[in-house]
N, C-alpha and C positions, 0 to 999 in steps of 0.2 A: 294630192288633195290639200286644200290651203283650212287654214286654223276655220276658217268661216264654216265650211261644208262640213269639218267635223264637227264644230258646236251642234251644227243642226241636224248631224244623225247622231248625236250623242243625246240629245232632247228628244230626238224620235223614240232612240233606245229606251229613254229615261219614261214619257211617259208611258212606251207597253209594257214596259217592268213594272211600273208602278199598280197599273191597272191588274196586269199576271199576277203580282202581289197580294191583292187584292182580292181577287178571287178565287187565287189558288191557295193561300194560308191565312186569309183573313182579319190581314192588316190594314186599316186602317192608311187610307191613301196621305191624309193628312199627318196620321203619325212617319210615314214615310218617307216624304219628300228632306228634311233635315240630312234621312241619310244617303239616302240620292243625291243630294247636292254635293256632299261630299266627296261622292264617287268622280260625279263629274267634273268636281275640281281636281281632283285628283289624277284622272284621264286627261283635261287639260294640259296638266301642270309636265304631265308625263310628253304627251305630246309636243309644247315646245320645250323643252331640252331635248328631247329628239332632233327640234330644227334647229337650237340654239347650239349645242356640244357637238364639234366636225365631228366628232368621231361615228362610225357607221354602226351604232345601236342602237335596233327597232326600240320604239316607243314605246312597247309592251312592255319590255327591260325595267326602262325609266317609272313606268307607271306601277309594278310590281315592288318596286325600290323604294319609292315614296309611298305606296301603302304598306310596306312590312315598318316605315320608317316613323308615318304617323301613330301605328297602331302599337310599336313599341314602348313593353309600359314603362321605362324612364322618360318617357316623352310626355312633356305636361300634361297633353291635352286629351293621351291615349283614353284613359276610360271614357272620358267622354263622346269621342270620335267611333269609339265600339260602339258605345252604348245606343247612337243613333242610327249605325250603319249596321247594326243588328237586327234593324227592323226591316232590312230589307233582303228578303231570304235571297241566296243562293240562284236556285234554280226561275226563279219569278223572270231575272236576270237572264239565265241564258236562254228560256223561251224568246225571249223578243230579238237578242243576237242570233240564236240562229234562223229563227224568221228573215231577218235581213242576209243573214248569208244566202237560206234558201233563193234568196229574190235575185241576190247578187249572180248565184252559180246560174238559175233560170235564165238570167239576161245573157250568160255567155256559156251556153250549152254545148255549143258546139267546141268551144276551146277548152270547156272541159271534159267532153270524149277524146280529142284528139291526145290528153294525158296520159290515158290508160291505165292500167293495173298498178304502174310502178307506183302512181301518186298514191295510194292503199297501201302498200307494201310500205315506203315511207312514213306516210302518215303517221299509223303504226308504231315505227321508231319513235316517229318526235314524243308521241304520246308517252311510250313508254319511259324513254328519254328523260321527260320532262317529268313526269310521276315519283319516280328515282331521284331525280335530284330535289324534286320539291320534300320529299320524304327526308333526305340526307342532311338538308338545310332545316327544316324543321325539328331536325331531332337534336342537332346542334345550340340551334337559338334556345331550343328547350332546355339543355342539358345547361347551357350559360347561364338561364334565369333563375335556376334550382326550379323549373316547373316540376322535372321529372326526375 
């Protein structure tokens, strides 16, 4: 996928988030968009160091990196960058991503029966995987900042 095709499901994203937003918590699409922008810079940004650093790690990585990095509060801009990307709930967000996965797995149905069970049984791990570590890092950053 070239930086182009992702701007333009990243705007696809942007705008059903914004509208889920919207009418799922009753924000204000205009007070929104400030922190949607940033998201998307942010996914950009992740995205090329993805294609820019040889090294073989996903963009997700890169994009998780740069938002723990902007939102860190010795970082200038952090309250400010919360303060707008707070307007844009959570979940608003992953309705419109998994809509597009929805569409995505639809379009190759058949290559994902021929997965089977194991990909569930996996899945699974990564979640939990990931859950643990996001807990273990979080408690850490926390512990560093005297949050807690």
């Amino acid at each position: 996928m070239n930086f182009k095709n992702t701007l333009f499901v990243l705007i696809i994203i942007s705008i059903l988030s914004l509208v889920s937003n919207f009418i799922g918590y009753h924000t204000s699409i205009i007070e929104s968009i400030p922190g949607m922008i940033i998201l998307v810079i942010i996914c950009l940004a992740g995205v090329a160091l993805s294609k820019i650093i040889p090294l073989k790690i996903p963009s997700v990585a890169y994009i998780v990196l740069i938002g723990c990095m902007v939102t860190f509060p010795y970082f200038s801009f952090a309250s400010t960058i919360s303060t707008m990307v707070e307007k844009v709930n959570f979940l608003s967000l992953t309705t419109a991503i998994l809509a597009y996965t929805g569409i995505s797995i639809g379009k190759d149905l058949d290559a994902f029966a021929k997965s089977s069970w194991k990909i569930i049984f996996l899945s699974c791990f990564i979640f939990i995987g990931t859950y643990i570590s996001s807990a273990i890092i979080s408690q850490i950053i926390l512990k560093l900042t005297n949050q807690i």
